[in-house]
C-alpha positions as CSV (number, residue, x, y, z in Angstrom):
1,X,-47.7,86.6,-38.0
2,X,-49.1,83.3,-39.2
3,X,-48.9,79.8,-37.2
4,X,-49.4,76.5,-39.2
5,X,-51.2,73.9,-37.2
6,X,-51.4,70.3,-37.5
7,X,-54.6,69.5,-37.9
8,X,-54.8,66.1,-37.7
9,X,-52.3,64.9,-35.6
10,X,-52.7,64.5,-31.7
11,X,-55.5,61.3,-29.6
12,X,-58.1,64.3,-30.2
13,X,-57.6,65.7,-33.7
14,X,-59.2,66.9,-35.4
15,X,-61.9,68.1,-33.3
16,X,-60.1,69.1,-30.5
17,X,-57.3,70.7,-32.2
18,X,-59.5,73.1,-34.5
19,X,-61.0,74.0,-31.2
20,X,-57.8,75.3,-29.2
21,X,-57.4,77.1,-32.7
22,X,-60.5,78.6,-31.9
23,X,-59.9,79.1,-28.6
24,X,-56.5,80.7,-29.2
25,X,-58.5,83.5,-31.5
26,X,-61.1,84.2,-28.9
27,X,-59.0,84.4,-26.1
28,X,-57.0,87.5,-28.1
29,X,-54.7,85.6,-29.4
30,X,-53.3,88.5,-32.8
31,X,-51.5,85.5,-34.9
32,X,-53.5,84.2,-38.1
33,X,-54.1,80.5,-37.8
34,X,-53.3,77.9,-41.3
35,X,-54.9,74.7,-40.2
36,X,-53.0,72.1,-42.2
37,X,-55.4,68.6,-42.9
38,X,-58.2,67.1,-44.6
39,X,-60.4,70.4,-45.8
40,X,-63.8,68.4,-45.6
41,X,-63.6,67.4,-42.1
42,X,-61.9,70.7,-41.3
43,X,-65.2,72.5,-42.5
44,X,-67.3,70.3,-40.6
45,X,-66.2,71.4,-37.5
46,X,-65.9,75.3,-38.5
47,X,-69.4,74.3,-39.9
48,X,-68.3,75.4,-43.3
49,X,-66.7,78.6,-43.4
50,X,-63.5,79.4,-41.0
51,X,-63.8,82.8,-38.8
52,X,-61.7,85.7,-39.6
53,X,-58.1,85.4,-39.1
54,X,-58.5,81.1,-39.1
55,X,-57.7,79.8,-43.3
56,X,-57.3,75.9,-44.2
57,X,-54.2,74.6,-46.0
58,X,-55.7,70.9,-47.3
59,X,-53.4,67.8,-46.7
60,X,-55.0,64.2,-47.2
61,X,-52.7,62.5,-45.4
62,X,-51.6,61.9,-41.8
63,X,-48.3,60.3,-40.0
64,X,-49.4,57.7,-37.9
65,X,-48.2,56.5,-34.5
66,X,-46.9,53.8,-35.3
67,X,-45.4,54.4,-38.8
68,X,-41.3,55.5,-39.1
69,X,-41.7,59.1,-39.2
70,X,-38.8,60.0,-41.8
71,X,-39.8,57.2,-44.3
72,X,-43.4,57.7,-43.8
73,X,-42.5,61.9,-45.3
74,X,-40.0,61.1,-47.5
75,X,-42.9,58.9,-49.2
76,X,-45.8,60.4,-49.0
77,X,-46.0,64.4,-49.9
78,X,-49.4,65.4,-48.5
79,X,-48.9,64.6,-44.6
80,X,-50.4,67.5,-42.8
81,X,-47.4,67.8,-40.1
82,X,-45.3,67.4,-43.8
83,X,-47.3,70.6,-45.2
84,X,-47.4,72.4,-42.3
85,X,-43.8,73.0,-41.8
86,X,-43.7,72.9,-45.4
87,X,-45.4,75.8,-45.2
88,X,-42.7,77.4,-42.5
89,X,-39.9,76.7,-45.1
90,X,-41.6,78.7,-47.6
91,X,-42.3,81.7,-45.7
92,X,-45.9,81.4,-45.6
93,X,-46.5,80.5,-42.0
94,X,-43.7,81.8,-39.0
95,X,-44.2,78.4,-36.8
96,X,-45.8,75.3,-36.6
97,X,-47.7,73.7,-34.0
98,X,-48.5,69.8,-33.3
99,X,-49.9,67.7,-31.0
100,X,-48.8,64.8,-33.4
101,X,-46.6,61.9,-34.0
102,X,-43.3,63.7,-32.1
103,X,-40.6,61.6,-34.4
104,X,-42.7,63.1,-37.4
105,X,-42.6,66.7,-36.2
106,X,-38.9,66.5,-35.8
107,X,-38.2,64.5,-38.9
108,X,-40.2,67.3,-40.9
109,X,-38.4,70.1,-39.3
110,X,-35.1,68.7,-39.9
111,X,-35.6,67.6,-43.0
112,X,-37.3,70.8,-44.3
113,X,-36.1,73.6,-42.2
114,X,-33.0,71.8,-41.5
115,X,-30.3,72.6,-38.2
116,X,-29.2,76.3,-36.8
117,X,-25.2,76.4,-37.7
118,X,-23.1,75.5,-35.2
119,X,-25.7,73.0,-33.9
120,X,-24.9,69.3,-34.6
121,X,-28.1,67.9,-33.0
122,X,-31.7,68.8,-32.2
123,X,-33.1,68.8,-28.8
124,X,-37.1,68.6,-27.1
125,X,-37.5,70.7,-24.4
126,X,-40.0,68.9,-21.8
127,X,-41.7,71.6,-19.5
128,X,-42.2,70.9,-15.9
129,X,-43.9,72.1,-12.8
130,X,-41.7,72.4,-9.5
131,X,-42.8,73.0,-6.0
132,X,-41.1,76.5,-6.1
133,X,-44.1,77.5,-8.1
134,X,-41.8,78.0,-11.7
135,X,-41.4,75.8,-14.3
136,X,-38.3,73.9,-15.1
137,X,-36.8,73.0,-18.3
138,X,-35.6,68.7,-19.5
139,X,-33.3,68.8,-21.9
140,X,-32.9,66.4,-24.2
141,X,-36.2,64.6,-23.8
142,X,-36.2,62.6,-26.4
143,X,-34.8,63.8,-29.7
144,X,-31.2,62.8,-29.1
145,X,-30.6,59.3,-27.7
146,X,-27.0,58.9,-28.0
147,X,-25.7,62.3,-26.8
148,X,-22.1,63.4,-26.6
149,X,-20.5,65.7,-24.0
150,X,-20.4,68.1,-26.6
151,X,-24.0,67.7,-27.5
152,X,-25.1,68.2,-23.7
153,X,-23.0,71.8,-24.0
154,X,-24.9,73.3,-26.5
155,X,-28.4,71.8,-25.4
156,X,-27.3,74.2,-22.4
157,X,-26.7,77.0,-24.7
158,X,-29.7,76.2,-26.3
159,X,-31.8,76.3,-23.1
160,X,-30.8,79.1,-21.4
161,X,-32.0,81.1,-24.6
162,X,-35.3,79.1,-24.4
163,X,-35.7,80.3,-20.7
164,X,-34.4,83.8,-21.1
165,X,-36.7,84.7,-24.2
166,X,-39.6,82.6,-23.5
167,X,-40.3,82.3,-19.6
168,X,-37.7,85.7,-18.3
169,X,-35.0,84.0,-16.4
170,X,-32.8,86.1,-15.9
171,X,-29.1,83.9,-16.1
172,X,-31.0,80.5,-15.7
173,X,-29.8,77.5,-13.4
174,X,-28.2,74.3,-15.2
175,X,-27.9,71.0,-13.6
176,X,-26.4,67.6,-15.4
177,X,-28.9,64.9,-14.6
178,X,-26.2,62.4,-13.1
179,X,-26.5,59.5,-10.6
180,X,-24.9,61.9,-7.9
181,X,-24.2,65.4,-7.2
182,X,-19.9,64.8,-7.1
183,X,-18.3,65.9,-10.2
184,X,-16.4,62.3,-10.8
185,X,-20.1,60.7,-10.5
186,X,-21.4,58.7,-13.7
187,X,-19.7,57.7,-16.5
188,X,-17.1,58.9,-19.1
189,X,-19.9,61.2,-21.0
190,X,-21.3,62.6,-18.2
191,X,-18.0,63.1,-16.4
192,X,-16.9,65.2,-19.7
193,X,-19.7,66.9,-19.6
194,X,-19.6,67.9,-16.5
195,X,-16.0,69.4,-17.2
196,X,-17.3,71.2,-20.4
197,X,-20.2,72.6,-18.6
198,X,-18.2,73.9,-15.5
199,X,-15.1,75.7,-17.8
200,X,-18.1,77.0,-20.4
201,X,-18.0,80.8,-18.4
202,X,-20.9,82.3,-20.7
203,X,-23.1,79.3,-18.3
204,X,-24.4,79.8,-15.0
205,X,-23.9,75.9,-14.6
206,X,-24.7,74.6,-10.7
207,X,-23.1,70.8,-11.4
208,X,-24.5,67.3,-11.0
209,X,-28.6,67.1,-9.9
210,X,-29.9,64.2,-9.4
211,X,-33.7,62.9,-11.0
212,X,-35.5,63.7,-8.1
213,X,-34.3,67.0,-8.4
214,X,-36.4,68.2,-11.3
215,X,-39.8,69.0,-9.6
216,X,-38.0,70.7,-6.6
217,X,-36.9,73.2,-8.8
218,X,-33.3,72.7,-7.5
219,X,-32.1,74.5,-11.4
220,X,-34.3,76.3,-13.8
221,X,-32.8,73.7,-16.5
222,X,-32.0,70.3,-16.3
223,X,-29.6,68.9,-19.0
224,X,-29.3,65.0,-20.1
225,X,-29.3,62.8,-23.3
226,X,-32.6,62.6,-24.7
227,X,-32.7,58.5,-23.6
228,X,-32.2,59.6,-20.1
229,X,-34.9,62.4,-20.0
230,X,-37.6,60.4,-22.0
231,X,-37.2,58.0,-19.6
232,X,-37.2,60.4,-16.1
233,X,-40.1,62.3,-17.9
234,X,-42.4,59.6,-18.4
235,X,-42.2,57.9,-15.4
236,X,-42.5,61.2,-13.6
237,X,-46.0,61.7,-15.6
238,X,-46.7,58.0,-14.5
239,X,-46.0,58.5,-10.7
240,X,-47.9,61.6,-10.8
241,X,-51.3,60.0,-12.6
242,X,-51.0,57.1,-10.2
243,X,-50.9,59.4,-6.9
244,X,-53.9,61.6,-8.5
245,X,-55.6,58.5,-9.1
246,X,-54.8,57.2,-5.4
247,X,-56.0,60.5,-3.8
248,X,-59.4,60.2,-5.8
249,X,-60.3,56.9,-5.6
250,X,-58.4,55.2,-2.6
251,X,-58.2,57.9,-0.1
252,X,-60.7,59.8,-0.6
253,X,-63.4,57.0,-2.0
254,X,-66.4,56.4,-0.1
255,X,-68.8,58.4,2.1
256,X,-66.1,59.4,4.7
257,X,-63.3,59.9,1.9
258,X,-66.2,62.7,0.1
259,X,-66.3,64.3,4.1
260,X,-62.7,64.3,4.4
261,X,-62.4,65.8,0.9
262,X,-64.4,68.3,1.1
263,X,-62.0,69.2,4.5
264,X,-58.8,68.8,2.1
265,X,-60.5,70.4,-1.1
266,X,-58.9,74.3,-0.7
267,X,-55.2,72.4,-0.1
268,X,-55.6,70.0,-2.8
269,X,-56.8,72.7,-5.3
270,X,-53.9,74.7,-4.7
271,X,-51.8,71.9,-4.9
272,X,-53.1,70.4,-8.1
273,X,-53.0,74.6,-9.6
274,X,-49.1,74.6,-8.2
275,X,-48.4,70.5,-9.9
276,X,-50.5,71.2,-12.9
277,X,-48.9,70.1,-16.1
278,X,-50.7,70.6,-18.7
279,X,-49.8,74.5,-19.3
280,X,-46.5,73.3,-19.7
281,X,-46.8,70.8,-21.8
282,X,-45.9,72.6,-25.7
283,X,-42.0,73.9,-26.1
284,X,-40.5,74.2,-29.2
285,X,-37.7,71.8,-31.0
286,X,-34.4,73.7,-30.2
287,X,-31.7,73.4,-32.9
288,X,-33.8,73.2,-35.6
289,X,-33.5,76.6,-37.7
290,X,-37.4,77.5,-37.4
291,X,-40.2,77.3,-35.3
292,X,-41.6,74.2,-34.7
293,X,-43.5,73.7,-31.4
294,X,-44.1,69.9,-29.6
295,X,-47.4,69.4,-27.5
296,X,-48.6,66.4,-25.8
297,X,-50.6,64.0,-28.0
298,X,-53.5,64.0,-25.9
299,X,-54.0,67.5,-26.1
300,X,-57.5,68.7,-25.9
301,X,-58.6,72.5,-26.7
302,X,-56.9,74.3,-24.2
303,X,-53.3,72.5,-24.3
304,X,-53.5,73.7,-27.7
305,X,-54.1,76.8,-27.5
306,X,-51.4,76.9,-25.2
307,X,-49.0,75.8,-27.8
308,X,-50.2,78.0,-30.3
309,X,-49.2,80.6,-27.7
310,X,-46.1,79.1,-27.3
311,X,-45.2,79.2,-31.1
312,X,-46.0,83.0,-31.1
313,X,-44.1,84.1,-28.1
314,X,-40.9,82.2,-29.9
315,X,-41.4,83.7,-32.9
316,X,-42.2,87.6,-31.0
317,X,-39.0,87.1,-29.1
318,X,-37.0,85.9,-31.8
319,X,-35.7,82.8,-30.1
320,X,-34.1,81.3,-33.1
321,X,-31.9,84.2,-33.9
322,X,-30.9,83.9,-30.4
323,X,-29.5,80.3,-30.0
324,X,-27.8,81.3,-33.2
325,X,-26.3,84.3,-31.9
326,X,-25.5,82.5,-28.8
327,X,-23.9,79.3,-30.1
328,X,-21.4,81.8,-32.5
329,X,-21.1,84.0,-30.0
330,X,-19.6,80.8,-27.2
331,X,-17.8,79.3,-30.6
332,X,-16.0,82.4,-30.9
């Protein structure tokens, strides 16, 4: 197996990026590794030569932030997110990895990998911690905006393959992120969608959550256009850095705060271990008729190892095979 990995995108690249490569190897990690960027700067980190089992791909340019992802590829040839899946479509690398400009990832893999049949559109996958101790599934969490009933049904589909082949839930949970739990709650999409999801029998579909439902754990996957779930996700990770930041600085500032913390510490570390997001951070797109895995852009070493992870276990389990089979199979 091979995994491409973008180099150069991410706050940290390309440092940080190479590193998690590293990291991945040493930590028995079997894949071989492509890094995809600018070879000079590539070799200055790996201090010339790459290990065994690590190669360079060289691409000079990078997608910025701020650029218009689809324009920015469809103009310039050499992006390193642009080779990397590149290199996917050509059957030279199984997956791709990127902690990158998110718009640019899913540009490239639609563009060059294009969509799994019977999928109309693509959908990321955001990864949550609960306080039941397992992770729950966002879906759509940004790649869609303007869902349809119809696209909320098979980003079900989609992510109760995810679940089953990548984290073993068994028959996974699905909730419709609505503004109540009744059936007639929200308007005409999601009260469609609610009616689509309830008659669909090959779904083990709960009904309407609500979006402080998510990190309760109340279902295993929580469905929603990807406006919606941008939206719940990142003021979820902005609630959660302002109370971290409140419980180190405001409560347990100052000489009595260090006493009382060190009181509180075996609580707050499990806790923090149970809330931790970073090691869920990397899922792949789903729709899109490859692996192409999404981490967060300020991944350091170890979130990318993590995705590189990621990007082999979907490949090992076959999980793109599956939402095929699955989306003929309910078509049928």
């Amino acid at each position: 197996m091979k995994i491409a990995v973008d180099a150069m995108g991410g706050d940290h690249a390309p440092d940080e990026i190479v590193r998690g490569a590293l990291l991945y190897r040493a930590s028995g990690g079997e894949a071989d590794i492509v890094l995809v960027g600018r070879e000079p700067e590539l070799r200055r980190i790996l201090d010339s030569s790459p290990p065994p089992g690590i190669t360079i791909r060289n691409a000079s340019d990078v997608v910025a932030m701020d650029e218009h992802p689809a324009s920015a590829l469809r103009r310039r040839a050499d992006t390193s997110i642009g080779v990397a899946t590149e290199l996917v479509k050509h059957g030279e690398a199984d997956a791709v990895a990127s902690a990158g400009n998110t718009g640019a990832t899913m540009a490239a893999a639609l563009l060059q990998l294009g969509r799994i049949r019977g999928i109309d559109r693509p959908a990321l996958c955001g990864m949550f911690p609960t306080t039941k101790g397992k992770p729950a599934c966002l879906l759509d969490a940004g790649a869609t905006m303007d869902a349809s009933e119809h696209n909320i049904l098979q980003f079900a589909r989609m992510a109760s393959r995810f679940m089953e082949r990548l984290h073993s839930v068994e028959r996974p949970s699905i909730g419709l992120i609505n503004v109540g739990e009744e059936p007639e709650k929200g308007d005409r999409m999601h009260q469609a969608a609610h009616a689509l999801l309830a008659g669909a029998e090959d779904l083990n579909f709960y009904g309407n959550i609500e979006g402080k439902d998510l990190l309760k754990g109340v279902t295993d996957i929580c469905v929603t256009d990807g406006f919606t779930g941008n939206v719940l996700a990142k003021g979820m990770e902005g609630v959660i850095d302002v109370f971290v930041d409140g419980i180190r600085n405001d409560i347990f500032g100052g000489a009595w705060g260090k006493v009382g913390a060190l009181v509180a510490y075996p609580g707050l570390r499990k806790f923090r271990s149970r809330m931790d997001y970073d090691p869920y951070a990397s899922a792949p797109l789903l729709g899109v008729a490859g692996v192409s895995v999404v981490t967060h852009g300020r991944a350091r070493a170890n979130m990318m190892r993590r995705a590189i992870e990621v990007a082999e276990r979907s490949v090992a389990t076959r999980l793109i095979k599956a939402i095929g089979q699955g989306v003929s199979t309910s078509a049928a």
